[in-house]
C-alpha positions in Angstrom: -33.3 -110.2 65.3 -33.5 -112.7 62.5 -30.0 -113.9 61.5 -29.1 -114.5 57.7 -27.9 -117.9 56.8 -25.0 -118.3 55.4 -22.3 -120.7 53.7 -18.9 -119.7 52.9 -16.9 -121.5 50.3 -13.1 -119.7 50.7 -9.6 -120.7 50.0 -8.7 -118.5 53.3 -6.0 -116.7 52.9 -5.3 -113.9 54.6 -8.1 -111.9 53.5 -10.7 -114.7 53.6 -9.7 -115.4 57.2 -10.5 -112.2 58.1 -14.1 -112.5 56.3 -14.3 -115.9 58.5 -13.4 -113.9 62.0 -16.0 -111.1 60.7 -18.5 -113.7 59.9 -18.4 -115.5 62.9 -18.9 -112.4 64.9 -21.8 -111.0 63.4 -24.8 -111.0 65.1 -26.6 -111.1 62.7 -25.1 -114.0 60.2 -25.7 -117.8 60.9 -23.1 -119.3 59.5 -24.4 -122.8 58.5 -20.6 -124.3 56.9 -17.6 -123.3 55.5 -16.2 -124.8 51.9 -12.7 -124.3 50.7 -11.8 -125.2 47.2 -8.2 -125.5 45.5 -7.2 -121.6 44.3 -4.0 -120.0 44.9 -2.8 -122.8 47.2 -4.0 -127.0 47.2 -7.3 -127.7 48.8 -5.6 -129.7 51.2 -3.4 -126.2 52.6 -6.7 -124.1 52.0 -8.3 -126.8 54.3 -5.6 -127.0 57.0 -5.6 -123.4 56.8 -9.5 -123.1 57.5 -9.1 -125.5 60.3 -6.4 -123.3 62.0 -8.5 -119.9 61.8 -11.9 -121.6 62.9 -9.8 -123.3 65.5 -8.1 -120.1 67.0 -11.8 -118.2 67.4 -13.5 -121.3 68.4 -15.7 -122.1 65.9 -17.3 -125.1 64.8 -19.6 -125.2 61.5 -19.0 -128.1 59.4 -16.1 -128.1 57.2 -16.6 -129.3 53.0 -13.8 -129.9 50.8 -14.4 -129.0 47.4 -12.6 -128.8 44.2 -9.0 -129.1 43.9 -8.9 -127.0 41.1 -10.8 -124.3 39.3 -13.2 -125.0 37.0 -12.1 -123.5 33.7 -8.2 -123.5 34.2 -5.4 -125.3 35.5 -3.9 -124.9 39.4 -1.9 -122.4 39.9 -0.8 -122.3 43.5 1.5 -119.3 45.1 5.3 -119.7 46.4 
């Protein structure tokens, strides 16, 4: 079975760490890295985050930090 290659680019929350557990598991998805940018939290929480949830499965596909911010407005992060 050919597997699909994939990169991720998240700011995993709790719904994005469930697409990274999913992901991981799927037989048929090669997940090549995993991005997280700055989007309802800082880049560096949304990275410490991704760290955690890759950690607990036992993954290991690079990491990239992106952005700290969106693009076309300002940071807004949650309470």
């Amino acid at each position: 079975m050919d597997r699909t290659p994939i990169v991720i680019d998240c700011d995993p929350g709790h719904d994005d760490a469930i697409a990274l557990v999913l992901a991981c598991a799927s037989p048929s998805l090669d997940l090549r890295a995993v991005t997280v940018t700055g989007g309802n939290q800082t880049v560096e929480k949304t990275l410490r985050n991704l760290r955690k949830v890759l950690s607990y499965i036992g993954a290991r596909p690079p990491l990239g930090k992106g952005a700290d911010k969106p693009m076309l407005r300002g940071l807004e992060t949650a309470a």
